[in-house]
N, C-alpha and C positions, 0 to 999 in steps of 0.2 A: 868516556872519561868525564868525572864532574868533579865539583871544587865549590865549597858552598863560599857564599859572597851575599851578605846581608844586604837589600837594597841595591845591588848592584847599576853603576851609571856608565859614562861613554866607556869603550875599550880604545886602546890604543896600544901599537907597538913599536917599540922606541928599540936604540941604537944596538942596545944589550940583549936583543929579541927576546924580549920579555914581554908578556901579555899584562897590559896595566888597566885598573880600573879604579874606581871609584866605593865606597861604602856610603852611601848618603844614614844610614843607621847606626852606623859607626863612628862617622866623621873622618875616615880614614882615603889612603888607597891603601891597593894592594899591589905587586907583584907576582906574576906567575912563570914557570917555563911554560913558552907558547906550544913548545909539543907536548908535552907531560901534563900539565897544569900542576907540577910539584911548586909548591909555596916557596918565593923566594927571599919575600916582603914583605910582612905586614906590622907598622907600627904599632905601639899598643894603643889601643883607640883611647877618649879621644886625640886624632894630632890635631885637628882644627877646630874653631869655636863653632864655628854654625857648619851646616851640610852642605857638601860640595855640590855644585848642580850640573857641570859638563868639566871634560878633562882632555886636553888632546897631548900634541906630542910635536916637538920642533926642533930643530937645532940642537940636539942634548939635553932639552931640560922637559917636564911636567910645565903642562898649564893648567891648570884648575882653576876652574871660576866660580865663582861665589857671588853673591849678590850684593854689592856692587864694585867687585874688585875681583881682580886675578891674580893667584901666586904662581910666581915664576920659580921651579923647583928642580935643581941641579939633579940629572938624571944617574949622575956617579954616586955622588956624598951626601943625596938628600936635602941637602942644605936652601933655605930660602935666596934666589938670586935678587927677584925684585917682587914688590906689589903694588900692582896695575892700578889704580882708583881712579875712578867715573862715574858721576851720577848718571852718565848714557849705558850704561853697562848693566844697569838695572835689567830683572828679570831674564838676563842673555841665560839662552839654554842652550847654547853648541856654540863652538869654535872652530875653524880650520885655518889650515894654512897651508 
């Protein structure tokens, strides 16, 4: 099974088991079904201003970082919860939790 994903970054798979990533060529993410990889999500690009550089998965929601902030991204409705900002946050290329 494949699923094309321009530029693809971190994977993650959140509450909805959904395979989630990144488009750093798009400026997007996507969602997938984690057994299918049938499309379940992808906004029309761009959603964000610059390219995403790492993406994990918490509590319900999308983290995606960007340089030098993080969007905090409600994992039901899309919707922006919070953005992170840190000049320490610069150049961060992975996240965990």
């Amino acid at each position: 099974i494949t699923t094309p994903v321009l530029a693809p970054g971190c994977l993650a798979i959140d509450n909805h088991g959904y395979l989630v990533t990144t488009s750093s060529t798009n400026r997007t993410f996507v969602r997938f079904n984690a057994s299918t990889l049938a499309l379940i999500t992808q906004p029309i690009p761009p959603v964000f201003s610059i390219a995403p550089a790492t993406l994990t998965y918490y509590d319900q929601a999308y983290y995606v970082g960007f340089t030098p902030f993080i969007l905090v991204i409600d994992s039901t409705n899309l919707t922006i919860l919070s953005n992170i900002t840190a000049s320490q946050l610069d150049g961060a290329r992975d996240m965990i939790f």
